[in-house]
DRENDO-1510 file (C-alpha; in Angstrom, 1 decimal, always signed):
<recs>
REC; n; res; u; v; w
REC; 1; UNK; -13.4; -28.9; +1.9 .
REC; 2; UNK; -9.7; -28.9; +0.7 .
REC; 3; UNK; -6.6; -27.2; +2.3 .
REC; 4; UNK; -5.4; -24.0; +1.2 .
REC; 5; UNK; -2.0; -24.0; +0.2 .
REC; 6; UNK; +0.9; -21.6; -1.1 .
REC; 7; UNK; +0.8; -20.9; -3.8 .
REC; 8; UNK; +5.6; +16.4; -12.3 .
REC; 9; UNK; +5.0; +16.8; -8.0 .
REC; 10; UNK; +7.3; +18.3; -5.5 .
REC; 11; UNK; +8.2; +16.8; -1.8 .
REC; 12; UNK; +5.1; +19.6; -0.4 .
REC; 13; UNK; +2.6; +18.2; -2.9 .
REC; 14; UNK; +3.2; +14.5; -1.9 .
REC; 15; UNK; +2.5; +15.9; +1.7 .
REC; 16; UNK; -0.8; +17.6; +0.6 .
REC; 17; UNK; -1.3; +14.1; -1.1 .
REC; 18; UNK; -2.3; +13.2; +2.5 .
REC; 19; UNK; -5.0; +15.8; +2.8 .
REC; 20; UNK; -8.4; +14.3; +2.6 .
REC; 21; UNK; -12.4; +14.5; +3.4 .
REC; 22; UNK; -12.9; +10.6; +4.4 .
REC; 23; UNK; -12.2; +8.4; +6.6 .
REC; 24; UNK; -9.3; +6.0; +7.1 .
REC; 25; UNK; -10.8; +2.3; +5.9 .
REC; 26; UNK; -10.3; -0.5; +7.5 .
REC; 27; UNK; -10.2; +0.5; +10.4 .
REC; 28; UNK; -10.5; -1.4; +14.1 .
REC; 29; UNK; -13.3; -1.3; +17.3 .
REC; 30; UNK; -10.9; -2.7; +19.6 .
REC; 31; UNK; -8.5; +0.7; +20.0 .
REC; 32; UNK; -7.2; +0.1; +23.3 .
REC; 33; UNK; -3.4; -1.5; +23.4 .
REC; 34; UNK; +0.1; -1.0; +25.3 .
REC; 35; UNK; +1.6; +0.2; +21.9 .
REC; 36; UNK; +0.0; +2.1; +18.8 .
REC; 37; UNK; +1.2; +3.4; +15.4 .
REC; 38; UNK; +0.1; +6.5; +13.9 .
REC; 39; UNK; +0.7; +5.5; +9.8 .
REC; 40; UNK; +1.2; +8.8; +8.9 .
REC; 41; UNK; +1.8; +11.7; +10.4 .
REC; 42; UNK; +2.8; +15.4; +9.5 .
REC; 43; UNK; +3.3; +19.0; +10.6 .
REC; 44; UNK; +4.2; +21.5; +7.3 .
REC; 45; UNK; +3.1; +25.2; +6.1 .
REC; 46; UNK; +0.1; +23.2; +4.5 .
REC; 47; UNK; -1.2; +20.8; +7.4 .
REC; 48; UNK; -1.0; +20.0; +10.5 .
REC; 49; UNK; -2.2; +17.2; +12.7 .
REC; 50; UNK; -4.0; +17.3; +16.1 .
REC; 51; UNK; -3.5; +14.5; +18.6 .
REC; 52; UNK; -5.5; +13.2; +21.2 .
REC; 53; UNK; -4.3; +10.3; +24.1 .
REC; 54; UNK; -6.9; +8.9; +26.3 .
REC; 55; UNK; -6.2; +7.1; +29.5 .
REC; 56; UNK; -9.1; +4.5; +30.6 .
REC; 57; UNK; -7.9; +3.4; +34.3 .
REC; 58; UNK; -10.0; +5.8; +36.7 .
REC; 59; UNK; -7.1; +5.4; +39.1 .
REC; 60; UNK; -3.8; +5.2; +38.0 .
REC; 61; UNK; -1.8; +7.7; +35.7 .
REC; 62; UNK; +0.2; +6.4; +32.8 .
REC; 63; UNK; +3.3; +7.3; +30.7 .
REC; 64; UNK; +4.0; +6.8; +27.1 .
REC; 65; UNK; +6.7; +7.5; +24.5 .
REC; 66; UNK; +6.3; +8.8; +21.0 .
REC; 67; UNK; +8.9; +8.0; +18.5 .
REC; 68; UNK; +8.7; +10.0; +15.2 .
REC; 69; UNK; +10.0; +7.8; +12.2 .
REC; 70; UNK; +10.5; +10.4; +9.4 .
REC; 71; UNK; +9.5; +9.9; +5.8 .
REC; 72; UNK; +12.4; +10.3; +2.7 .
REC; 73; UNK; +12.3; +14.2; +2.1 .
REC; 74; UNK; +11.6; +15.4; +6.1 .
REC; 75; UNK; +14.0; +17.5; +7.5 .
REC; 76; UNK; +14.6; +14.9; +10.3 .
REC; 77; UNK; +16.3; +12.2; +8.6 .
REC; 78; UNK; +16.6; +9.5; +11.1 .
REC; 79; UNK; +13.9; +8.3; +13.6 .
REC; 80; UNK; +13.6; +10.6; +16.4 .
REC; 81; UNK; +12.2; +9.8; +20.2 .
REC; 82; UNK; +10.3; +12.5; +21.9 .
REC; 83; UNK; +9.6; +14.0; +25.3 .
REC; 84; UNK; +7.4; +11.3; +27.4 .
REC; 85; UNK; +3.5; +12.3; +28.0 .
REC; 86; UNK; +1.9; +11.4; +31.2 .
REC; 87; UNK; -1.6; +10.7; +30.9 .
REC; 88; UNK; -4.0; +11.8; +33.9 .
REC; 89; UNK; -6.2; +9.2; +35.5 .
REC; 90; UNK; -9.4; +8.4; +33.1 .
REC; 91; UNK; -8.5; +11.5; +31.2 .
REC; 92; UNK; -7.1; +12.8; +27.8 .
REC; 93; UNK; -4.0; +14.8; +27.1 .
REC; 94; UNK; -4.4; +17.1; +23.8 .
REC; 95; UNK; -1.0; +17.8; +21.4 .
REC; 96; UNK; -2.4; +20.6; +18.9 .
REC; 97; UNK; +0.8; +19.5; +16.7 .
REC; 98; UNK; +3.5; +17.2; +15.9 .
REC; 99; UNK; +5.5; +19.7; +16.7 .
REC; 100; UNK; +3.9; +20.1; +20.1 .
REC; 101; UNK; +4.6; +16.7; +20.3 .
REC; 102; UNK; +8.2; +16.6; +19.3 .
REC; 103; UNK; +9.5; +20.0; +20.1 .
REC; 104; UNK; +13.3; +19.1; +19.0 .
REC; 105; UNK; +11.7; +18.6; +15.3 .
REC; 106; UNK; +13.9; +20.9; +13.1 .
REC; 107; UNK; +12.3; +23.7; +10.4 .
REC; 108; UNK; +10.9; +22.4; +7.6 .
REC; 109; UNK; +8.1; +20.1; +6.6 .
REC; 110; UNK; +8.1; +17.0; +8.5 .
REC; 111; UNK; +6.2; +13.4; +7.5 .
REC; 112; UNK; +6.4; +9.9; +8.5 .
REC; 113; UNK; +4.6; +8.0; +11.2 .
REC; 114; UNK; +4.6; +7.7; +14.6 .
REC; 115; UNK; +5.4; +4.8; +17.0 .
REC; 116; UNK; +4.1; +4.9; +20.8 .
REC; 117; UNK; +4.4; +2.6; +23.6 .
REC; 118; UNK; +3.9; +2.5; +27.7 .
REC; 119; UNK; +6.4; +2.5; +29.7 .
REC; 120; UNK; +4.5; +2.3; +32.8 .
REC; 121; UNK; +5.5; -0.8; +35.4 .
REC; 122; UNK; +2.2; -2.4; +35.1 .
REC; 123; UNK; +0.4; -3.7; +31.9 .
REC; 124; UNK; -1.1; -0.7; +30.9 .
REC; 125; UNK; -3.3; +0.2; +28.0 .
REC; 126; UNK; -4.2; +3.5; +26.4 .
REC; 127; UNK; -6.1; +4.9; +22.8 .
REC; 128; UNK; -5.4; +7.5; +20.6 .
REC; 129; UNK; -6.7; +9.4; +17.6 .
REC; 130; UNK; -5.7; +12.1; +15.7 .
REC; 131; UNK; -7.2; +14.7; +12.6 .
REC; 132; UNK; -5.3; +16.1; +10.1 .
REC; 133; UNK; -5.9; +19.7; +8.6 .
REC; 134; UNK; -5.3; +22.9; +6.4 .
REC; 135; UNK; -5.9; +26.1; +7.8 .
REC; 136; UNK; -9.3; +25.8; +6.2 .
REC; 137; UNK; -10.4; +23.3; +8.4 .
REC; 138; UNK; -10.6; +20.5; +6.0 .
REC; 139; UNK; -8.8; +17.4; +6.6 .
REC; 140; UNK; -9.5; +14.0; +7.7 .
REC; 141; UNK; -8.9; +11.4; +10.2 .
REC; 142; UNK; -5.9; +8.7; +11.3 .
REC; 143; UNK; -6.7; +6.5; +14.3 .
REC; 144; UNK; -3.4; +4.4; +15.6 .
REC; 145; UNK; -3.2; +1.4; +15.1 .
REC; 146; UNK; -1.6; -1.5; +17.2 .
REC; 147; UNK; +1.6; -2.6; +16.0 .
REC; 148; UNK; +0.9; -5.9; +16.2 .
REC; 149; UNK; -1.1; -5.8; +13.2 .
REC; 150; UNK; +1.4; -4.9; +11.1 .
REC; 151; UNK; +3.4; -7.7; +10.0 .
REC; 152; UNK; +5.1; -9.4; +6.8 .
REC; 153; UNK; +1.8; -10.8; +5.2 .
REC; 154; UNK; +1.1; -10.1; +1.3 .
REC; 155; UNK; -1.0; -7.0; +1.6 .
REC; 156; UNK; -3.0; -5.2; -1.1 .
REC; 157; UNK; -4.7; -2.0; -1.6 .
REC; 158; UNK; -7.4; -1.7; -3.8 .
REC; 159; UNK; -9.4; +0.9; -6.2 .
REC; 160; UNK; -6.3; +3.0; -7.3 .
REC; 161; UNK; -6.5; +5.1; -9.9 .
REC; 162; UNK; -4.6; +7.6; -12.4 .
REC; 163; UNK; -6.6; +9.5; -14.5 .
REC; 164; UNK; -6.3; +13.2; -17.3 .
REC; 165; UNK; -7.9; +15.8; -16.6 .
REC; 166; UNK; -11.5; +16.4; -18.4 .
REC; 167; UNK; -13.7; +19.2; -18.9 .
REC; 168; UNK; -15.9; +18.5; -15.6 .
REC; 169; UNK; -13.3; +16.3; -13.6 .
REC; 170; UNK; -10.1; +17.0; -11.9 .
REC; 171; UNK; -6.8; +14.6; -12.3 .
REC; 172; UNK; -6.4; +11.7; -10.3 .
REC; 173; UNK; -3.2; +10.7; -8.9 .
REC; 174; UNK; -2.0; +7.6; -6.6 .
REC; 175; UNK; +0.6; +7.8; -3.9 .
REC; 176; UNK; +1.7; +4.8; -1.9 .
REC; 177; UNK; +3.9; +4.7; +1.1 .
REC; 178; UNK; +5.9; +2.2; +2.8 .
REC; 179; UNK; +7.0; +1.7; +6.5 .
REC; 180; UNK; +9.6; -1.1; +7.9 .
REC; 181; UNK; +8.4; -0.4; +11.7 .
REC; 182; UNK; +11.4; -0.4; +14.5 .
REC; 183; UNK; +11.4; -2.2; +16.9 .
REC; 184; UNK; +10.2; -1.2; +20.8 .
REC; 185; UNK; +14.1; -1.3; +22.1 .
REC; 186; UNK; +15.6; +2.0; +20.0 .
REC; 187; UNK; +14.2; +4.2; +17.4 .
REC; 188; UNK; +16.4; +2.8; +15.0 .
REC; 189; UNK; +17.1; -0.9; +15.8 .
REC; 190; UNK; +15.7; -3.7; +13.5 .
REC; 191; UNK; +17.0; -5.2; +10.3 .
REC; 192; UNK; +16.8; -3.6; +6.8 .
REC; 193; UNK; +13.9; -6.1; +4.5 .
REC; 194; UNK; +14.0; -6.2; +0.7 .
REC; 195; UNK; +9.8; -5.7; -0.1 .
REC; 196; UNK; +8.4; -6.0; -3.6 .
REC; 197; UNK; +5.6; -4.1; -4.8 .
REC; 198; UNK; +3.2; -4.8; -8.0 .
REC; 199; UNK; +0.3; -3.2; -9.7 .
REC; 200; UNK; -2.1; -5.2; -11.1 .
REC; 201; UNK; -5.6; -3.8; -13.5 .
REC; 202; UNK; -9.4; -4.7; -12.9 .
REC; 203; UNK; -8.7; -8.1; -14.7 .
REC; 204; UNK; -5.5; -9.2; -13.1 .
REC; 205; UNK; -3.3; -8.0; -15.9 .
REC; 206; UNK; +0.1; -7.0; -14.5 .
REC; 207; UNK; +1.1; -3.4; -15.0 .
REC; 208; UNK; +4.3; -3.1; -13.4 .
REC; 209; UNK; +6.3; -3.2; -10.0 .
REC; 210; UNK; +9.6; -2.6; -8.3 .
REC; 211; UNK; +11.8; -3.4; -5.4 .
REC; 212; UNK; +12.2; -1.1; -2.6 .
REC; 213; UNK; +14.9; -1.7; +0.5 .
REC; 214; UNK; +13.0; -0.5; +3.5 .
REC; 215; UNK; +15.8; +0.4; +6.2 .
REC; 216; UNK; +14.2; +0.5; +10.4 .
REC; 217; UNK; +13.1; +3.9; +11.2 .
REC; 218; UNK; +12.5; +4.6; +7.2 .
REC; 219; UNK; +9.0; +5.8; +5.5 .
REC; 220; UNK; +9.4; +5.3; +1.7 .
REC; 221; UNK; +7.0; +7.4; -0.2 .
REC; 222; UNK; +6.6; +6.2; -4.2 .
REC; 223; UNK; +5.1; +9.7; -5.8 .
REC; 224; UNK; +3.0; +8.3; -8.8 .
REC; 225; UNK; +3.0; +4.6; -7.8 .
REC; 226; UNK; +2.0; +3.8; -11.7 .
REC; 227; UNK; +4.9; +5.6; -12.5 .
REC; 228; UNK; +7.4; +4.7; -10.0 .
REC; 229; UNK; +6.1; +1.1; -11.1 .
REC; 230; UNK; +6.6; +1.2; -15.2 .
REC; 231; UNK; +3.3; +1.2; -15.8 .
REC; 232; UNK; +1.7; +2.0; -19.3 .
REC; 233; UNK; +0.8; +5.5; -20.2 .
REC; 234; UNK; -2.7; +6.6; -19.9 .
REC; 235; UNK; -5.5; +6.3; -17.5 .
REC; 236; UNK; -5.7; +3.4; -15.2 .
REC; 237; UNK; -9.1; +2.7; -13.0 .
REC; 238; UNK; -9.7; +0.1; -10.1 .
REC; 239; UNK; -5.7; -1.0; -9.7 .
REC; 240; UNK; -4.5; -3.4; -6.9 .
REC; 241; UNK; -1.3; -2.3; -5.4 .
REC; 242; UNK; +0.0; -5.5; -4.1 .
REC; 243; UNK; +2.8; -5.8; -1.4 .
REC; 244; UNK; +5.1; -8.7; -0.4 .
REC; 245; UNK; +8.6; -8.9; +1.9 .
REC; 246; UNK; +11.1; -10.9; -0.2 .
REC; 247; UNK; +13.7; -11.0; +2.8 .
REC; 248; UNK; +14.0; -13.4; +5.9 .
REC; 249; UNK; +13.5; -11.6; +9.7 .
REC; 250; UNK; +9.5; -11.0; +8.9 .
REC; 251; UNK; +9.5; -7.7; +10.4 .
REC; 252; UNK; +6.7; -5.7; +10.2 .
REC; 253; UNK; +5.8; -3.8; +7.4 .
REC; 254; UNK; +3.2; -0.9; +6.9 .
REC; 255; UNK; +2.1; +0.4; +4.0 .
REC; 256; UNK; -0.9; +2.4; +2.4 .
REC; 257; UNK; -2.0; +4.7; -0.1 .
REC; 258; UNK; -3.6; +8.0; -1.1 .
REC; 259; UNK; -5.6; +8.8; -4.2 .
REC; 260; UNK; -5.8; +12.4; -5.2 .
REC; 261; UNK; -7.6; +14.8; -7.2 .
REC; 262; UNK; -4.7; +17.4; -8.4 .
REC; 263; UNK; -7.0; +20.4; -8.0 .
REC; 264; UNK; -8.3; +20.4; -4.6 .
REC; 265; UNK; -5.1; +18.1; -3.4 .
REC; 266; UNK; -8.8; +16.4; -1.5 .
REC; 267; UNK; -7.2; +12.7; -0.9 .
REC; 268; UNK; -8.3; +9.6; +0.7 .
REC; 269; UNK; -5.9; +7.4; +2.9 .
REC; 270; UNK; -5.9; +3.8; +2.5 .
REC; 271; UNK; -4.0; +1.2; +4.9 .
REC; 272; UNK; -3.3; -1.9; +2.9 .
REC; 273; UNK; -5.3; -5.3; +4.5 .
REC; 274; UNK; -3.2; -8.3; +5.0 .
REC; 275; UNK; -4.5; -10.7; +1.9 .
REC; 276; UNK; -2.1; -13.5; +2.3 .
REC; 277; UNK; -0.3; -14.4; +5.5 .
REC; 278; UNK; +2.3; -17.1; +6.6 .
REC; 279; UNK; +1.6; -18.9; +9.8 .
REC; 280; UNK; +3.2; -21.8; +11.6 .
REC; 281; UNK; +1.0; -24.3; +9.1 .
REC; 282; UNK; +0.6; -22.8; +5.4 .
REC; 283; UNK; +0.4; -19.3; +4.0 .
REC; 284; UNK; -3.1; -18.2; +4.5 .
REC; 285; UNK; -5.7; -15.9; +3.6 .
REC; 286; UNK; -6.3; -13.0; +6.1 .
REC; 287; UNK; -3.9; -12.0; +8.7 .
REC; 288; UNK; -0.5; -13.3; +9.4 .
REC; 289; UNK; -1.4; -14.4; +13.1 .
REC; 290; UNK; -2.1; -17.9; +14.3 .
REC; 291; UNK; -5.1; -16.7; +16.1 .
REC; 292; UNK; -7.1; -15.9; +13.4 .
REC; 293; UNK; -6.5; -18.2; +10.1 .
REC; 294; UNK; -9.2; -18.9; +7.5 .
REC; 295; UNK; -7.7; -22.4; +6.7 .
REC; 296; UNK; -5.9; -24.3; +8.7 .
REC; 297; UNK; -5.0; -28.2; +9.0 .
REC; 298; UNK; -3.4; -29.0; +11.9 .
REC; 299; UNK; -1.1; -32.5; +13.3 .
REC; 300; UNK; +0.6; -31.9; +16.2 .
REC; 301; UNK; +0.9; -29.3; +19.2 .
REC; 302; UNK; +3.5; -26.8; +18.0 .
REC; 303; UNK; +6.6; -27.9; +18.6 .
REC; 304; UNK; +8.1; -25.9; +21.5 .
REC; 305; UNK; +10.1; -28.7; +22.7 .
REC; 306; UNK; +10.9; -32.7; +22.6 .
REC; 307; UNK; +7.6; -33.3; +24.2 .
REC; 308; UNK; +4.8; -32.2; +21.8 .
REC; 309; UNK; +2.2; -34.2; +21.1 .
REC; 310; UNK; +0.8; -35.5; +17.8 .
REC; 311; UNK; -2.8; -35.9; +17.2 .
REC; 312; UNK; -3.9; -39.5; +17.8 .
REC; 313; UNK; -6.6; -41.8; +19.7 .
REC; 314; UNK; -4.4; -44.7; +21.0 .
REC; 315; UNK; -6.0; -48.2; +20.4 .
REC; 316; UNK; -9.0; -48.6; +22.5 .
REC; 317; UNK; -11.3; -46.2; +23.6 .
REC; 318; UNK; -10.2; -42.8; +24.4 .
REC; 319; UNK; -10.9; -38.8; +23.5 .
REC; 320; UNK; -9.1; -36.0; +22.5 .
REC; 321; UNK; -10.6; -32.1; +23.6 .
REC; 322; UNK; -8.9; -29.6; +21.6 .
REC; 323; UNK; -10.2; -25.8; +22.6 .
REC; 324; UNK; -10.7; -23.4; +19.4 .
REC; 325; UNK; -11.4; -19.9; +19.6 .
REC; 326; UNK; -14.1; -18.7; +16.9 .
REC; 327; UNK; -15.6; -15.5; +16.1 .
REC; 328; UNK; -19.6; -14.9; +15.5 .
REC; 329; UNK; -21.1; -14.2; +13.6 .
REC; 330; UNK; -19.2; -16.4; +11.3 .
REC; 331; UNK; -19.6; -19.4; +9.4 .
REC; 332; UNK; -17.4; -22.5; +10.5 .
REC; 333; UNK; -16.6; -25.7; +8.8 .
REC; 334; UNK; -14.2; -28.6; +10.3 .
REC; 335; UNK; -13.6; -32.1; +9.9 .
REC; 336; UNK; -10.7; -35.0; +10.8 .
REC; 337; UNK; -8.2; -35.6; +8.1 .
REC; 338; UNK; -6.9; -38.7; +7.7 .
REC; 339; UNK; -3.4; -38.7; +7.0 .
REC; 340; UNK; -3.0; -41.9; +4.7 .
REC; 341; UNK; -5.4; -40.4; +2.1 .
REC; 342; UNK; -5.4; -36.1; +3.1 .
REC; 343; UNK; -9.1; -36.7; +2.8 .
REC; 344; UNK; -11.8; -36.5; +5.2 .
REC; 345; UNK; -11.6; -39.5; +7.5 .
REC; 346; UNK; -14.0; -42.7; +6.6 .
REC; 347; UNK; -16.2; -43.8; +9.5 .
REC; 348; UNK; -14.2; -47.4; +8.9 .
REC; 349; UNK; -11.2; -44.9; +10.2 .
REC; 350; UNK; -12.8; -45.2; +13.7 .
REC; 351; UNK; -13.0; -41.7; +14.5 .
REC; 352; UNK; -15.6; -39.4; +15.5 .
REC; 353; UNK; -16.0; -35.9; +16.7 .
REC; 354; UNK; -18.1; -32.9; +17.9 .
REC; 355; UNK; -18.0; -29.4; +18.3 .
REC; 356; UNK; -19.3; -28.2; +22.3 .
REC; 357; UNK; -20.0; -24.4; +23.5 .
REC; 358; UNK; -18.2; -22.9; +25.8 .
REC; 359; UNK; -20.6; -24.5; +28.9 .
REC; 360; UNK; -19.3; -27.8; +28.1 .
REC; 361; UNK; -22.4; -29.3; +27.5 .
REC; 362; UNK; -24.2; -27.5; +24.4 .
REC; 363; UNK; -23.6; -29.6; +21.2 .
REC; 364; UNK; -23.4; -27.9; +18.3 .
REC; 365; UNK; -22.4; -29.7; +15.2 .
REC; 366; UNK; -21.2; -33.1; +15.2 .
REC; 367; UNK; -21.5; -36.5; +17.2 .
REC; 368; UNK; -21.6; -40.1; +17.3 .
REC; 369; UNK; -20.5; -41.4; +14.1 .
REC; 370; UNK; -19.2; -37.5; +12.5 .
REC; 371; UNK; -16.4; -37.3; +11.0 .
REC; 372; UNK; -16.7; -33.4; +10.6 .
REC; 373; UNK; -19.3; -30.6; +9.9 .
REC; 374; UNK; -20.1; -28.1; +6.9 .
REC; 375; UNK; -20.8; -24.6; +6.5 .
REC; 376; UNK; -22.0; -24.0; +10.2 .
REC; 377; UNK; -23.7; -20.4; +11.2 .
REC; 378; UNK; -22.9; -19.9; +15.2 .
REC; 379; UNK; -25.4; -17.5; +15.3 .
REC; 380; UNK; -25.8; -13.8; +15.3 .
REC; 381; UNK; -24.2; -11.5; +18.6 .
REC; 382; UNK; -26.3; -11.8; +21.2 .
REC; 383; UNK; -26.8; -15.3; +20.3 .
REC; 384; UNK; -23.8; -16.9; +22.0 .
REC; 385; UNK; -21.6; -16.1; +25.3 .
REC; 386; UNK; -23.5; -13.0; +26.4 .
REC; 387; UNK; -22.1; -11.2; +22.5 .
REC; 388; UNK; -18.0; -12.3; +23.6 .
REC; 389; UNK; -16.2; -14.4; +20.8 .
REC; 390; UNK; -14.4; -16.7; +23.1 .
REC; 391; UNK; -13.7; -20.5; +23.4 .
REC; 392; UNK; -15.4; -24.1; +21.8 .
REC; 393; UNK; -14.2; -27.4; +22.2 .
REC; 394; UNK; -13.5; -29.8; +19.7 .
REC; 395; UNK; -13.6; -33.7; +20.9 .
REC; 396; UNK; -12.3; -36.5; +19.1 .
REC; 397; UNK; -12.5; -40.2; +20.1 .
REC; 398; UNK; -13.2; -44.1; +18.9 .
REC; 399; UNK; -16.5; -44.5; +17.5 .
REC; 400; UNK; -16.3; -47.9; +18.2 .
REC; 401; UNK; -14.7; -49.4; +15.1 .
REC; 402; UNK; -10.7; -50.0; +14.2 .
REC; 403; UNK; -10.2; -49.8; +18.0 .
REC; 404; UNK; -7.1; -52.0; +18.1 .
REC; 405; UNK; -5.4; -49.7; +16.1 .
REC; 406; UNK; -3.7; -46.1; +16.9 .
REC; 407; UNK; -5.3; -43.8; +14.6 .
REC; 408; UNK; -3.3; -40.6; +14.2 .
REC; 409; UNK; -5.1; -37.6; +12.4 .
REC; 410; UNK; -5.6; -34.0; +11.2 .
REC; 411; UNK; -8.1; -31.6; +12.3 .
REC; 412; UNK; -8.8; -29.5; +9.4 .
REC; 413; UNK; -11.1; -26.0; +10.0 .
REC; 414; UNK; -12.1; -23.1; +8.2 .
REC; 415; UNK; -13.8; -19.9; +8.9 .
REC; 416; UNK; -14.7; -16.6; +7.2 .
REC; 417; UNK; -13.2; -14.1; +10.6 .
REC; 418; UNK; -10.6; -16.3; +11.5 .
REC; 419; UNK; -9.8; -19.1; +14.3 .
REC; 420; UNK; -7.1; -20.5; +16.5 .
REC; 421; UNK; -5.1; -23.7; +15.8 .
REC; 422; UNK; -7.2; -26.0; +17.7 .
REC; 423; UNK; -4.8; -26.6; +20.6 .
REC; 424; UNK; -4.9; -29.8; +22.6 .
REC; 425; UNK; -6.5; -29.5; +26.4 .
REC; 426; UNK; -7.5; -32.7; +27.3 .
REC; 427; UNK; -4.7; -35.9; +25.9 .
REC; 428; UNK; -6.1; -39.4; +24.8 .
REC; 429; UNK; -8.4; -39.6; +28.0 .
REC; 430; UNK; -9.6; -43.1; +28.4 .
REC; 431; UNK; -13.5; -43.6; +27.2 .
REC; 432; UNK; -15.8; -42.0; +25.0 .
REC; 433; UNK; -17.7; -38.9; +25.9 .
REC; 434; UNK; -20.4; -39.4; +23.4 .
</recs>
């Protein structure tokens, strides 16, 4: 195992651009949160959007705000908050409109997306979904999303397209859209990020970019993304739009597509997925979030003040529990680093370590004499924890050899859904507990 390390349309076409008979990809089980971002929303003479707010506590109503952000081209130009909803006790409340929603909205098409939070005293948690339509009926769906999921990570959509017309096919445009979200405290508070944006073809072949300056409380749409970025004339297939922030403040950014045909305006909406993601070690693949890298190598407690603690077994005998949150199914992989050579440690190192279930007793990789494990399977859902992904423990201690020495070292893991930074629980305990 080895670390990873860093390495022509009008405004009320681009809203029909949105129209669409699929679902939103990538989308998320666990819908329930104290905040939630519609990406996209809209109310013009073409479509409009219905929205639906569930409350899950049989007991106690709740309240929530809805803050319209407008995209470039609405007739609201700056973010907007709107009327507070009160949600009924284990009930929904209905909004047949953004409009209905926002009642101050001025004429004119409106688009952009929509932030939501609680406001109630207590830690509160709610879901909402919402469909867009034309007056036919036809349209397609945008769950919300929590904002926490949005964040300054590389991000890429994938399987864009721009293709001419034929005799039996229709034109296929791409339209890509990009959010800085505001902040919970004002509808316009936050910082203004640089982000850069680059298409790349079906071999990795550049085709173009740009730089957009995404203001709080903004949506940027780019109308023709292979246009807007330079690219060559003619048809392009199975094109990566790629998105990084290039400014300090890692706010969080949202962005996605839509690919249409330019007959039917019949679209597709696709959020981008967090590809490459900076966290308190390396940048990563997957999400920008601690609690779910892919790769991570770890030395020390994170250092939240004078007192944190590096990873060492003192001389003699003594053990180490770190607790590590994986996901299953999933396959795992970790091993101890030593720090003189960044390679896995030798048993002449002195170390030794295993990985226990969440009882405390049930070994499953490691042991006396292990200096780390390989492409582990934890088993399928029901196998582990009654279905819940929740905690392991990793222990580290003498294995009998070296012992008058202090023997600092790096606990290196991997995973394919994403882990926790092995944080310590138990601190150079005297004796071995295996």
């Amino acid at each position: 195992m080895s670390t990873l390390k860093t390495s022509a349309l009008a405004g009320a076409i681009a809203v029909a651009a949105m129209a669409a008979t699929v679902p939103v990809h990538a989308q998320s089980t666990d819908g329930y949160h104290s905040f939630l971002v519609f990406p996209v929303v809209v109310d013009s003479g073409s479509f409009t959007q219905r929205f639906i707010f569930a409350n899950p506590d049989g007991n106690r109503a709740m309240t929530i705000v809805p803050t319209f952000v407008p995209g470039d081209g609405s007739s609201q130009t700056t973010a907007m908050t709107c009327p507070q909803v009160v949600l009924a006790p284990n009930a929904q409340t209905e909004f047949t409109s953004l409009r209905e929603l926002c009642p101050d909205l001025p004429d004119g098409s409106q688009f952009g997306f929509l932030y939501t939070s609680k406001i109630s005293a207590t830690n509160r948690i709610y879901a909402a979904f919402s469909r867009i339509s034309n007056p036919q009926g036809n349209g397609f769906t945008v769950e919300a999303f929590p904002p926490h999921t949005f964040t300054s990570a590389e991000s890429v959509v994938t399987g864009l397209r721009r293709l001419a017309a034929t005799s039996s096919t229709p034109a296929f445009q791409t339209n890509c859209f990009l959010g800085n979200l505001n902040d919970t405290v004002g509808p316009v508070s936050g910082v203004t990020t640089r982000v850069e944006y680059t298409l790349t073809g079906s071999t990795g072949a550049p085709l173009g970019g740009g730089f957009v300056d995404l203001p709080p409380g903004k949506l940027i749409r780019l109308l023709d993304v292979f246009a807007a970025a330079g690219a060559p004339a003619g048809n392009h297939d199975d094109v990566t739009f790629r998105v990084r922030e290039v400014s300090a403040g890692e706010p969080g950014i949202l962005s996605f597509c839509t690919v249409q045909d330019n007959t039917s305006f019949g679209a597709d909406f696709r959020i981008a997925k967090q590809e490459l993601g900076k966290s308190g070690q390396v940048a990563s693949i997957g999400a920008q979030d601690d609690h779910v890298s892919r790769d991570s190598t770890v030395s020390a407690e994170a250092a939240q003040s004078a007192g944190a603690r590096s990873f060492a077994i003192p001389a003699g005998a003594a053990t180490n529990t770190h607790v590590v949150y994986f996901r299953h199914p999933d396959w795992v992989q970790c091993e101890l680093i030593d720090p003189g050579t960044n390679q896995r440690a030798q048993a002449g190192y002195g170390l030794e370590m295993r990985l226990v279930a969440q009882n405390g007793t049930s070994v499953i990789a490691g042991g006396a004499g292990s200096t780390g494990f390989g492409k582990l399977y934890l088993g399928d859902k029901a196998d582990r924890n009654n279905g819940a992904n929740t905690r392991y423990t990793i222990q580290v201690e003498s294995n009998g050899s070296n012992e008058g020495a202090n023997r600092p070292y790096k606990l290196h893991c991997q995973s394919g859904s994403g882990h926790t930074m092995s944080d310590l629980v138990r601190y150079q305990v005297a004796g071995n507990q295996f």
